[in-house]
N, C-alpha and C positions, 0 to 999 in steps of 0.2 A: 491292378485289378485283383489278383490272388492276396493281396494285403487285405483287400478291401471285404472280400469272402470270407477272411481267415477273421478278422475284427467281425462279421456280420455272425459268424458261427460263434464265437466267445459269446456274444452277448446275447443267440441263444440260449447259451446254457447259463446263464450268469440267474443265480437261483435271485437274487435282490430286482431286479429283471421282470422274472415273473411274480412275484410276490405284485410288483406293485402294477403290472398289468391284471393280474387279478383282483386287486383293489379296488382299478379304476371301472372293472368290466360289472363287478358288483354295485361299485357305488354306485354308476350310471342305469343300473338296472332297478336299484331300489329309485332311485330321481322318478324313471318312467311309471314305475308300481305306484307311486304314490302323485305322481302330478307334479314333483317341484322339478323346480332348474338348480342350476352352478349360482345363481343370482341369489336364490333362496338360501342355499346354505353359507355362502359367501354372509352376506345378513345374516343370520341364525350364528356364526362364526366371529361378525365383528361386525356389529350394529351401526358403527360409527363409518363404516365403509360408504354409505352412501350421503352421508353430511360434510364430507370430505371437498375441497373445490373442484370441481372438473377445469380439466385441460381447456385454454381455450380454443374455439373452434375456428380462429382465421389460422387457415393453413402457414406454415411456416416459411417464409422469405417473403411473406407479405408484407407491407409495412405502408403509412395512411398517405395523402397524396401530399405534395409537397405544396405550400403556399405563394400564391402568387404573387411577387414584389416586382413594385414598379420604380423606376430611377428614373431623376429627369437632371439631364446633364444643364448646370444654371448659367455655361456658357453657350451652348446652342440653343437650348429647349428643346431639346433631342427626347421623347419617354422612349425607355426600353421597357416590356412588362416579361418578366421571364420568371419560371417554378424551378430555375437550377441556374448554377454557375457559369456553363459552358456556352452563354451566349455569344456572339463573335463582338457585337459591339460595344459588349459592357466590358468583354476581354481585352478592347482595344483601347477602352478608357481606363482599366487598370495598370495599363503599359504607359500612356500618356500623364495621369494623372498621380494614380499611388492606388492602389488598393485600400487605406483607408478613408483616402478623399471623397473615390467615390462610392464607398456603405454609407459617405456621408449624405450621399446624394437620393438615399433611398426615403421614398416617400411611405409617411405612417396611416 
């Protein structure tokens, strides 16, 4: 905690510090006097800022729904319809049959 006092006092005095607190206390003063934003001068700075691609907006670990595939086993006529791997009885025709026998089995 007394490090944290002792750092918080340096950069009191730290004259680059307040230079550019002062900077910002004027530039945001002149924005108000005159009506612009950070947007404004941002544009007036580099024009091309806003031609730029924006991020896209589906949140991140999103990802689109998975498709639904149907199998039909051509010794029973068994359909499985399942949107993932983990089905128990297409698991159990991967063990029985081969795992590429039965993607052979997937219907298009």
């Amino acid at each position: 905690m007394a490090e944290q006092l002792q750092a918080l006092e340096a950069l009191k005095g730290d004259a680059g510090l307040k230079k550019e607190i002062e900077f910002e206390t004027k530039l945001r003063g002149l924005l108000d006097q005159y009506g612009f934003s950070l947007k404004h001068i941002i544009n007036l700075l580099d024009p091309q800022s806003s031609k730029r691609p924006q991020m896209s907006t589906e949140p991140p670990g999103t990802r689109k729904p998975r498709q639904l595939k149907i199998y039909k086993n051509p010794h029973t006529g068994e359909v499985v319809e399942t949107k993932g791997g983990n089905h128990k009885t297409l698991k159990e025709w991967k063990i029985k049959h081969g795992s590429d026998v039965v993607e052979g089995w997937l219907s298009k």
